[in-house]
N, C-alpha and C positions, 0 to 999 in steps of 0.2 A: 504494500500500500504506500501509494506516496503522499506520507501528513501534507506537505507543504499544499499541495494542488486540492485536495480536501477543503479548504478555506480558500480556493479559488485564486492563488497565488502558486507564482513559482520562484526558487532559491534566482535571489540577483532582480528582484523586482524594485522598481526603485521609491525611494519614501515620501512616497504622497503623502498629506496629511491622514488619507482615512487607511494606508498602512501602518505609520505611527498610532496611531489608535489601536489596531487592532493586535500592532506588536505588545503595546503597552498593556491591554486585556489580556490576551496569552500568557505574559508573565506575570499577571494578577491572578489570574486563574489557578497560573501552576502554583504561585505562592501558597495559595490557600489552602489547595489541593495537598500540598506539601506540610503545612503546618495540621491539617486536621490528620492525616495520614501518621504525625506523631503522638498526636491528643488519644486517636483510636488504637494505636498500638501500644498505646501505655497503660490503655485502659482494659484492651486484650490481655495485657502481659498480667494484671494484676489479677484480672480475675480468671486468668486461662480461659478465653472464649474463643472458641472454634473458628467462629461466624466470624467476631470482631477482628481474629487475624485476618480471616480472608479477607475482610469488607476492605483492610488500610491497606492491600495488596490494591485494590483496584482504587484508591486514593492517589500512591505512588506510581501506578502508571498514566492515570489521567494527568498529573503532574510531570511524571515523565514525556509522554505524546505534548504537551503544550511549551512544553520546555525544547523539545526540537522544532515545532511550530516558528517559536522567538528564534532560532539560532540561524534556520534556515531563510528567513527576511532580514538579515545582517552579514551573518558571518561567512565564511569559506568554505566550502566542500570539504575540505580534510577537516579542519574543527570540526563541522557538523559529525561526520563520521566516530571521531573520539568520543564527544560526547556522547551520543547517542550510545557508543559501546558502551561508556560508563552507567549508564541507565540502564542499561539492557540487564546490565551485570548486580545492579544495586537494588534491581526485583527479585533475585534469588532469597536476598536475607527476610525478606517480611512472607513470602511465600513456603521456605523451610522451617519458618516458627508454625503456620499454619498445620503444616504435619507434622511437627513433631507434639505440637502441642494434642493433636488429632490421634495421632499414639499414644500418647498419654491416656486419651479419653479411654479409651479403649481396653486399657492395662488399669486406670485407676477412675470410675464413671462417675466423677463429681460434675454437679450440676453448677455452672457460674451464678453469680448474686443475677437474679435478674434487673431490678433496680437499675445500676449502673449498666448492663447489654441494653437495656430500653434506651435509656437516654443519651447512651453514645450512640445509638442508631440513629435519633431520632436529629440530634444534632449532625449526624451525617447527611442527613435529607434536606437540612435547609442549606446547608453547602453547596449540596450536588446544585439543588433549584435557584441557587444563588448562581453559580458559575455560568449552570445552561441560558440563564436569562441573561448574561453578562456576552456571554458570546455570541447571542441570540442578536441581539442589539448591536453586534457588529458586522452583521456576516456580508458578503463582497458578492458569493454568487449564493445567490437566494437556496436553487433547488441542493447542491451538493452539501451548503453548509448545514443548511435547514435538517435535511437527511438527515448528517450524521450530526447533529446536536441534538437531535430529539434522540437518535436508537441508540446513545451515549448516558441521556437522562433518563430512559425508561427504563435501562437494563440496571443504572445507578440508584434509580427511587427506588425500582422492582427489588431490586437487593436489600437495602433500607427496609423499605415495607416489611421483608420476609423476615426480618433480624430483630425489628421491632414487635412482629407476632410469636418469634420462638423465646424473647423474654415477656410474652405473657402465660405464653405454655411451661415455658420453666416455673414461674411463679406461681403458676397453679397444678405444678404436677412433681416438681423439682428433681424434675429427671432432666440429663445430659444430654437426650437423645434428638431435642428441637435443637438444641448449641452446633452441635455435630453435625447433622445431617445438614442443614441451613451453609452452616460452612465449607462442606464437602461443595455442595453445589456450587456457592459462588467460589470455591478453589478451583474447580471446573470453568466458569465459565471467562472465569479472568487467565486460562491459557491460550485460550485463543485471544488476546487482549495481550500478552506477555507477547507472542508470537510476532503481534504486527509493531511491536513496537523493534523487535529484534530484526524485522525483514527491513524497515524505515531504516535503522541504523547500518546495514548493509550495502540498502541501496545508494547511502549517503559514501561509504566504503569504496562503491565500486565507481563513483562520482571522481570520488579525490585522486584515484588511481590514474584514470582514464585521460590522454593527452589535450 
């Protein structure tokens, strides 16, 4: 997938006003994306949540993907490339807590506080709906950006939502098994998500090489 052309630009576009804008949204986005992706795996770590690992894995790639977004309306094909390696690679570590924590569950079936799983979810949801209406507000080609910022926001609420309903299931059952299963899922769905952001960072690879 090529991010750049996704938002209806290509690497070396030059800075119109409504590029600067839209650079400066992308790196707001990523920020966020970036700072709540520490808030929710802090909050994972403390109460071992299955879900909540997986939910900050797709935090740090939504932050990752907009993070090359910004690099590739400035900087150079070989930076782009680096970069994006180093993202590629910096999705391992929130993705391995995900299963090993998931191992755990499994060897030892403690149910997380539901309390805190709710409302880190829930604070997850006004993020996602923050970013998508921030990028929403920017977009250059209607139908491409449009696309992918709504099936970006629906798969991000759709996760939220589910993570918000397995800590009411916990709280009235206080079994491990809404944590778990909830998080398998979105550890699943955020590989193919992992995937395009590694193909981006290749494609930026085979850019820098190329005479």
């Amino acid at each position: 997938m090529d991010v750049p052309t996704i938002y209806g630009l290509t690497p070396g576009t030059s800075m119109s006003p409504k590029n600067r804008r839209l650079r400066r949204t992308v790196l707001l986005v990523a920020l966020l994306n970036l700072a709540y992706f520490g808030v929710e795996f802090a909050v994972a770590a403390a109460i071992a949540s299955v879900s909540l690992f997986a939910d900050s894995v797709d935090f740090l790639e939504d932050a990752a993907i907009n993070l090359l977004i910004f690099t590739a309306l400035g900087w150079s094909a070989r930076t782009r490339a680096l970069i994006g390696m180093l993202l590629a690679g910096i999705l391992l570590v929130p993705g391995a807590a995900t299963l090993w924590t998931a191992w755990e569950k499994f060897n030892l079936p403690l149910a997380p506080e539901p309390v805190p799983l709710t409302l880190a979810a829930f604070g997850a949801l006004l993020v996602n709906l923050t970013c998508a209406l921030m990028l929403a507000r920017v977009r250059q080609n209607k139908d491409s950006l449009s696309r992918a910022a709504f099936l970006s926001a629906r798969n991000d609420v759709l996760a939220d939502i589910a993570i918000i309903l397995a800590g009411v299931a916990t709280a009235a059952t206080l079994s491990h098994w809404p944590d778990l299963i909830v998080g398998l899922g979105i550890f699943v769905i955020n590989l193919d998500a992992a995937r395009e952001v590694v193909e981006a960072a290749r494609k930026e690879q085979k850019e820098a090489i190329q005479p």
